[in-house]
N, CA and C of each residue as an Amber inpcrd file, in Angstrom:
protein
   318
 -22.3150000 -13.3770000   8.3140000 -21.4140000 -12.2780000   8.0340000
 -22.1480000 -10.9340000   8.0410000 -23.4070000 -10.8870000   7.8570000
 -24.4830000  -9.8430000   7.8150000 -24.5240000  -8.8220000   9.1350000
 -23.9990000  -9.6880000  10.6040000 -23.9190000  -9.2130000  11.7400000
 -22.3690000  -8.3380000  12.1530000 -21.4430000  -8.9890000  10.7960000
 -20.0910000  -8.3890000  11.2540000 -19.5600000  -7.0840000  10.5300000
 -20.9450000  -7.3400000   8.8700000 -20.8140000  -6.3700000   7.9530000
 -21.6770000  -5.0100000   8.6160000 -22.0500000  -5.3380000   9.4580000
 -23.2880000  -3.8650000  10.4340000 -22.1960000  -3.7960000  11.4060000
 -21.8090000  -4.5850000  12.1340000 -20.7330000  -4.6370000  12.9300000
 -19.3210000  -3.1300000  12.3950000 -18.9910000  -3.7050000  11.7910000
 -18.1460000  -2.9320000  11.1390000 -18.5360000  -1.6960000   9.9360000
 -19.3850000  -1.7940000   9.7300000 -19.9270000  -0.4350000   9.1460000
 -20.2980000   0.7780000  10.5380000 -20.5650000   0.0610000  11.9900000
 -20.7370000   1.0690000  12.9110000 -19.4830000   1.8350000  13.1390000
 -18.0350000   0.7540000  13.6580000 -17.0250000   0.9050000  13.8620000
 -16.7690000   2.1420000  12.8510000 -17.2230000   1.8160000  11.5580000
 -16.5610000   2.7870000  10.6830000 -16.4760000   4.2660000  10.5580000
 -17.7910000   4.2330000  10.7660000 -18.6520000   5.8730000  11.0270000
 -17.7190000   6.2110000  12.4180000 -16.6840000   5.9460000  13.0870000
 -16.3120000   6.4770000  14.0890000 -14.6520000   6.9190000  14.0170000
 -14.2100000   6.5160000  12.6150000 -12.8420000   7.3650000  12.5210000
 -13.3180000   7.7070000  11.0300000 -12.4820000   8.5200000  10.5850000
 -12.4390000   9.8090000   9.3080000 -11.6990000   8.8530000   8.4550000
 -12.5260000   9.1000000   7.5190000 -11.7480000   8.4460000   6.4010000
 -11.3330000   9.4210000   5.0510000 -10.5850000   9.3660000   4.6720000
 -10.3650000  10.1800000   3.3790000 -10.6410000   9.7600000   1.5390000
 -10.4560000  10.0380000   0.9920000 -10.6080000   9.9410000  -0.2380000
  -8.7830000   9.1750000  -0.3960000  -8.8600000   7.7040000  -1.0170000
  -6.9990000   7.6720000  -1.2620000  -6.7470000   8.0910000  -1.8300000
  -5.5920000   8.7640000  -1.7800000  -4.6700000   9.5960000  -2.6970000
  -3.7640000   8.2880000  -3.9000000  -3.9210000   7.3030000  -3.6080000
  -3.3160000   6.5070000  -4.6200000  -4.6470000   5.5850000  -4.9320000
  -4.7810000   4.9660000  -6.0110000  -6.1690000   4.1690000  -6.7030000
  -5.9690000   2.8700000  -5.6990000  -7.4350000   2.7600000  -5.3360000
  -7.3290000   1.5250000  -4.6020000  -8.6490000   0.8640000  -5.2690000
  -9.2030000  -0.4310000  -5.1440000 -10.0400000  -0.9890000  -6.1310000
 -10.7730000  -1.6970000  -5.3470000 -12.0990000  -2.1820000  -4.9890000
 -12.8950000  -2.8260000  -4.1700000 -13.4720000  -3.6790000  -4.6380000
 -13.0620000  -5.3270000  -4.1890000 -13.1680000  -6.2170000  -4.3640000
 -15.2480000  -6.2050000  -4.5620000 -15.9190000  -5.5550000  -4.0660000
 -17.3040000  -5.5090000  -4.1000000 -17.7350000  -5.0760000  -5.7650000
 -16.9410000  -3.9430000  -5.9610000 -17.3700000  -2.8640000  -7.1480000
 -16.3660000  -3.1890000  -8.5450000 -15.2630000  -3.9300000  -8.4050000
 -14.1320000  -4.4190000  -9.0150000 -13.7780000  -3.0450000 -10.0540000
 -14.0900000  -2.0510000  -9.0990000 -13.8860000  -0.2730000  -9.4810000
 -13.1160000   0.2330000  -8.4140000 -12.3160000   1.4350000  -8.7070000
 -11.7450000   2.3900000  -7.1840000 -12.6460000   2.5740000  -6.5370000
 -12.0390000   2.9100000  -5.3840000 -13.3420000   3.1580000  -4.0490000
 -13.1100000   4.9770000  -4.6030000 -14.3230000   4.8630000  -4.2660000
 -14.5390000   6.7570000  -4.0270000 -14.2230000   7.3380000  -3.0770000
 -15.1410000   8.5450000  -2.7070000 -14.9470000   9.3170000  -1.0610000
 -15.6600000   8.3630000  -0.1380000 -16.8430000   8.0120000  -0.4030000
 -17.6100000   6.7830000   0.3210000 -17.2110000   5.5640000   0.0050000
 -15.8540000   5.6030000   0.5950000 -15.3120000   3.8840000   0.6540000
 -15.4560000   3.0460000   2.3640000 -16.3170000   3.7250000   3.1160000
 -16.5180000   2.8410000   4.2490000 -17.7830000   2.3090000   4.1360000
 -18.5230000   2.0730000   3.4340000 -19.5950000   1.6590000   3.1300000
 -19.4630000   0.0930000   2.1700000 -18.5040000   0.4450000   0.7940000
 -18.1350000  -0.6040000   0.5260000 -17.2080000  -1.3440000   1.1980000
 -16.1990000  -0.9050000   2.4000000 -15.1920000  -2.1950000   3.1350000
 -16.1820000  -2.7330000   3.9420000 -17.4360000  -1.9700000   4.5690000
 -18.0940000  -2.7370000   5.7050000 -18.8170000  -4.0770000   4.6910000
 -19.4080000  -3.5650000   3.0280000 -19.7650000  -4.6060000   2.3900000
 -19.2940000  -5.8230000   1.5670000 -17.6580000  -5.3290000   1.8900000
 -16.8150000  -6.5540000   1.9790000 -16.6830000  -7.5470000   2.4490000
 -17.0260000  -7.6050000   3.7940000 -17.2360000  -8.8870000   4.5770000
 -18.0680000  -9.5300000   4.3420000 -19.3460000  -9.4230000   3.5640000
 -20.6550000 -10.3330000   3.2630000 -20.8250000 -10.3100000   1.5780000
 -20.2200000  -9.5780000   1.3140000 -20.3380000  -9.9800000  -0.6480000
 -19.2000000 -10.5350000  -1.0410000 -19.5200000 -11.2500000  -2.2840000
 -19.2160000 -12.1870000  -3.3470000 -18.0160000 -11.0010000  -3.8540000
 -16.6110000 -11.7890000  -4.4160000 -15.7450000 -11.3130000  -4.8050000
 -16.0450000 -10.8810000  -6.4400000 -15.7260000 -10.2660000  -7.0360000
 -15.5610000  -9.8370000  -8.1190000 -14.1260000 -10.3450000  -8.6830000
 -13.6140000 -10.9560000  -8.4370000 -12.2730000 -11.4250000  -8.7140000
 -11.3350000 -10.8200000 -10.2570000 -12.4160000 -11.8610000 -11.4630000
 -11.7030000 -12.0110000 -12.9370000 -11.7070000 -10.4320000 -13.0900000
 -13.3070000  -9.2510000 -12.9300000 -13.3890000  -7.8190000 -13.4570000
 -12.6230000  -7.0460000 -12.7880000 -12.5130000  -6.9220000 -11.8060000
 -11.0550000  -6.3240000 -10.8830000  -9.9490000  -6.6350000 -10.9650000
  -9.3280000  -7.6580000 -11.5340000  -8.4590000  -8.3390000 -12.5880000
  -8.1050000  -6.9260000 -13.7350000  -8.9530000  -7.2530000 -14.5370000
  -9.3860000  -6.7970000 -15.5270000  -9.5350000  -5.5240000 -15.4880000
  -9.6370000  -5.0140000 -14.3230000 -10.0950000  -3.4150000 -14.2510000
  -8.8230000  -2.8280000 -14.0740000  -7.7810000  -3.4970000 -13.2640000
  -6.8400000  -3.0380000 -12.3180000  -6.0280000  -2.8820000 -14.1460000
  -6.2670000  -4.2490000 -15.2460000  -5.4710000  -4.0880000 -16.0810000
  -5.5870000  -2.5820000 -16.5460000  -6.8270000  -2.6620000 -16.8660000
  -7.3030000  -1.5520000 -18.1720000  -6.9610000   0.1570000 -17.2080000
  -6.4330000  -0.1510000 -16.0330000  -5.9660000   0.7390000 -15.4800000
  -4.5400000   1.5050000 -15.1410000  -3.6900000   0.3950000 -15.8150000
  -2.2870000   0.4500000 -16.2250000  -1.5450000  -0.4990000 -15.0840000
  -2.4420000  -1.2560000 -14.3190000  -1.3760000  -2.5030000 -13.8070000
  -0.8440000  -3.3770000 -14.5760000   0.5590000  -3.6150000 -14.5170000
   1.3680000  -4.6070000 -15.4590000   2.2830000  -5.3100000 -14.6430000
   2.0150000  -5.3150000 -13.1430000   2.7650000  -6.4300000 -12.2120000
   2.3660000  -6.4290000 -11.3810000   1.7110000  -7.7310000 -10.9080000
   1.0530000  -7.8930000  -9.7700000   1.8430000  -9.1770000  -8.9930000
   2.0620000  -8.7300000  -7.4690000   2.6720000  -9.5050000  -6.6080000
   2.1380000 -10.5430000  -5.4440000   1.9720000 -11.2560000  -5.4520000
   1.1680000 -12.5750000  -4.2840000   2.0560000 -12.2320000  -3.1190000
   1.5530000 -12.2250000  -2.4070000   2.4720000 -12.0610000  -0.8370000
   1.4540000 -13.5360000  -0.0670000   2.2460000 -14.1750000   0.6570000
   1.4750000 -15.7030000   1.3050000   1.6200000 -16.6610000   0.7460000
   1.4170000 -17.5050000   1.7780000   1.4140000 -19.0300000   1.1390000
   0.7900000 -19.6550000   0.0670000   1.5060000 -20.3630000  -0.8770000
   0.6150000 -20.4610000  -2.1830000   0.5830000 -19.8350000  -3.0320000
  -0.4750000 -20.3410000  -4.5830000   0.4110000 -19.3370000  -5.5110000
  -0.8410000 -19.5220000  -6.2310000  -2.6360000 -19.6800000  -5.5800000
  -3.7130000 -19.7830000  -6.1130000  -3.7450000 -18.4060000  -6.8650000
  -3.7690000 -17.3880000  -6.3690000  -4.1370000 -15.9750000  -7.2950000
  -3.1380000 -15.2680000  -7.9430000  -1.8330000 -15.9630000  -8.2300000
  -1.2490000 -15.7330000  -9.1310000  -1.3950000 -16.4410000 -10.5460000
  -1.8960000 -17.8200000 -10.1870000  -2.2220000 -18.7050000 -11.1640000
  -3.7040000 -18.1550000 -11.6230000  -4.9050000 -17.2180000 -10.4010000
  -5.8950000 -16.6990000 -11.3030000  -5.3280000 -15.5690000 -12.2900000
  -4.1420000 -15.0990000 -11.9590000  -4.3770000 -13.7840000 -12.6380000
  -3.4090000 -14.2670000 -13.9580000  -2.6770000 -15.2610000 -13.8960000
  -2.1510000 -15.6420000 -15.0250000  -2.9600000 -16.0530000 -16.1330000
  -4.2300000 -16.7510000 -15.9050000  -5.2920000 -16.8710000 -16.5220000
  -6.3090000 -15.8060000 -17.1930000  -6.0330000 -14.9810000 -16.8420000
  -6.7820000 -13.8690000 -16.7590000  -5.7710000 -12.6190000 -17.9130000
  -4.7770000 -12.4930000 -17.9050000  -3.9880000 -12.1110000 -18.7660000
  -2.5670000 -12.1150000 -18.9010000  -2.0370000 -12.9420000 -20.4310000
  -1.0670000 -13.1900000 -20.0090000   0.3340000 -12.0130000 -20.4120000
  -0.1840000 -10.6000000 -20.3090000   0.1540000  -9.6170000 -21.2030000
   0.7220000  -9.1280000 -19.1090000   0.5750000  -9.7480000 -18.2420000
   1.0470000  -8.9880000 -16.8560000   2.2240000  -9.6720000 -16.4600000
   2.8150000  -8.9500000 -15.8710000   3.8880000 -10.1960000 -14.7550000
   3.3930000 -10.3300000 -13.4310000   3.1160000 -11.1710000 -13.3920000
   3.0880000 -12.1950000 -11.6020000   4.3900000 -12.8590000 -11.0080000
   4.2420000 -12.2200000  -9.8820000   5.5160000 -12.5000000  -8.9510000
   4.5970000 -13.3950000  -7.8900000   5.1570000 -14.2210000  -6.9560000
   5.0690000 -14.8030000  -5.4330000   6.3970000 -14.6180000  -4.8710000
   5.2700000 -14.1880000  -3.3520000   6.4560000 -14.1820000  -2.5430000
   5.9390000 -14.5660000  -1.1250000   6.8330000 -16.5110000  -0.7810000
   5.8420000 -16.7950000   0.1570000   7.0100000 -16.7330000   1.4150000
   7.9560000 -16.3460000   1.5250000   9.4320000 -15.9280000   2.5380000
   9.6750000 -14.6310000   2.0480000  10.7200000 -14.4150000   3.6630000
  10.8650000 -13.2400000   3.7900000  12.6260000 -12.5700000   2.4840000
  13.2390000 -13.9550000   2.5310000  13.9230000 -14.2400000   1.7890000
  13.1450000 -14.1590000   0.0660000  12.7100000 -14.2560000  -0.4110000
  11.9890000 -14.9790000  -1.5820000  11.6420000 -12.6600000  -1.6680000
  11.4690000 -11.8710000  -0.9840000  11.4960000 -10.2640000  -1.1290000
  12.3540000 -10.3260000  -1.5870000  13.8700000 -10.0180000  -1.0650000
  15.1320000 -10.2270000  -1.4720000  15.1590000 -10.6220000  -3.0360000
  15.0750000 -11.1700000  -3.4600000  15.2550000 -12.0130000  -4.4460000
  14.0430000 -11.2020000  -5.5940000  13.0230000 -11.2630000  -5.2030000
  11.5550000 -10.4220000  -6.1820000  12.3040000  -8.9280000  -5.9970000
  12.7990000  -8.3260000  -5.1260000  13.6680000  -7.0940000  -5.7200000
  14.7630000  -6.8260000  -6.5360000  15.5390000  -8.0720000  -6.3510000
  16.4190000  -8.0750000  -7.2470000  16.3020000  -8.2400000  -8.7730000
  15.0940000  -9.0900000  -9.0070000  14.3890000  -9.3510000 -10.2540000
  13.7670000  -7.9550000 -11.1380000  12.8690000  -7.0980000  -9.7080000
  12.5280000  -6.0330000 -10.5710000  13.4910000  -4.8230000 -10.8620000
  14.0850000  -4.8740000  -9.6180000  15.3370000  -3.4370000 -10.0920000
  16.2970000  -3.6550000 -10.9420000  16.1950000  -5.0930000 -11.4730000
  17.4790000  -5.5280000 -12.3820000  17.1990000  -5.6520000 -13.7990000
């Protein structure tokens, strides 16, 4: 992965990236990315997840619903573990949206 994480750190340096205007959190740093967030996505591909503290970070950051999109329902069941003070949704159909909207706007 060492060849795809240089790989893609070149790619990167070749479009502009900005600072996000909404908090985004990096699975590397289990913190927001800064202005230098192409450095940590290129070191995404070859590092170890931070999973439970980015969990945890996203909480202590005012997330209180987090949604699974895909097959399966492994990282809803991590994050249920992880605190049970959030709501976790899945949504593994396109049908099964429908339905997770109706739940939250209602």
């Amino acid at each position: 992965m060492e060849n795809a994480s240089i790989g893609l750190a070149e790619y990167l340096k070749t479009i502009p990236l900005a600072k996000p205007i909404i908090p985004i959190f990096s699975n590397v740093t289990a913190s927001r990315y800064d202005k230098d967030c192409a450095e940590l996505i290129a070191k995404q591909v070859k590092s170890p997840v931070k999973w439970e503290q980015l969990i945890r970070n996203l909480i202590a950051d005012g997330t209180d619903t987090f949604i699974e999109v895909g097959a399966g329902k492994t990282l809803s069941g991590l994050i249920r573990k992880t605190s049970k003070d959030v709501s976790v949704y899945n949504i593994e159909t396109f049908s099964g949206l429908s339905l997770l909207k109706e739940k939250i706007l209602c």
